[in-house]
ROKE-766071 format. One record per residue (C-alpha): x, y, z; residue in three letters. Coordinates in steps of 0.05 Angstrom, whole numbers, plus 32768, in hexadecimal, padded with zeros to 4 digits. Example, Ala and Ser with C-alpha at 12.3 -4.5 7.8 and 13.67 -1.06 7.14 Angstrom:
BEGIN
80F67FA6809Cala81117FEB808Fser
REM end
This chain:
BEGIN
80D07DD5839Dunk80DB7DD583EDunk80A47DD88423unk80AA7E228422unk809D7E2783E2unk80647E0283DFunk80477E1F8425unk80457E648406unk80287E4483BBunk7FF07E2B83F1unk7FE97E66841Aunk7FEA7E9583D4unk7FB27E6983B3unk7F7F7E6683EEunk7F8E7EB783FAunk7F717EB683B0unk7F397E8983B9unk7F207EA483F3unk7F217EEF83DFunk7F167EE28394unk7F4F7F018376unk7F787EDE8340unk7FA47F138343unk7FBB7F2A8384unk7FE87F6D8388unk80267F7183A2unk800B7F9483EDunk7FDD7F5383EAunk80157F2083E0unk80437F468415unk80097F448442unk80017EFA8438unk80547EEC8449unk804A7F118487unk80017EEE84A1unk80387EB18499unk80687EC884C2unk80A27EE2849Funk80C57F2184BFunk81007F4484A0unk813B7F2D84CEunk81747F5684A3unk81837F9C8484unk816A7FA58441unk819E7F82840Dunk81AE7F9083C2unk818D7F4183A2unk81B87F188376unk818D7EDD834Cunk819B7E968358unk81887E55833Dunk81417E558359unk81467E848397unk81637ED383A3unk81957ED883D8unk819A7F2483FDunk81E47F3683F1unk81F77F5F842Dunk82197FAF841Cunk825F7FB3842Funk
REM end
């Protein structure tokens, strides 16, 4: 696991703690990335799986 992995593990459990919910929706969790700081920076890609992480693959 890389640091930021484990800063959104963190970020995701004390969301849950603080607002009591064990099960956080999707709007929630999106909310959460962006209060972190992560913008989109590219078009909207077709995702491919990799070992442990999704890459965007661009549209030709």
């Amino acid at each position: 696991m890389n640091e930021e992995q484990l800063d959104f593990i963190k970020a995701m459990d004390e969301y849950k703690r603080v607002n009591d919910r064990p099960f956080p929706t999707w709007t929630e969790v999106l909310d959460l990335i962006l209060y972190l700081g992560y913008r989109r920076v590219a078009p909207v890609g077709e995702f491919k799986l990799r070992k442990g992480r999704q890459t965007a693959v661009s549209e030709k």
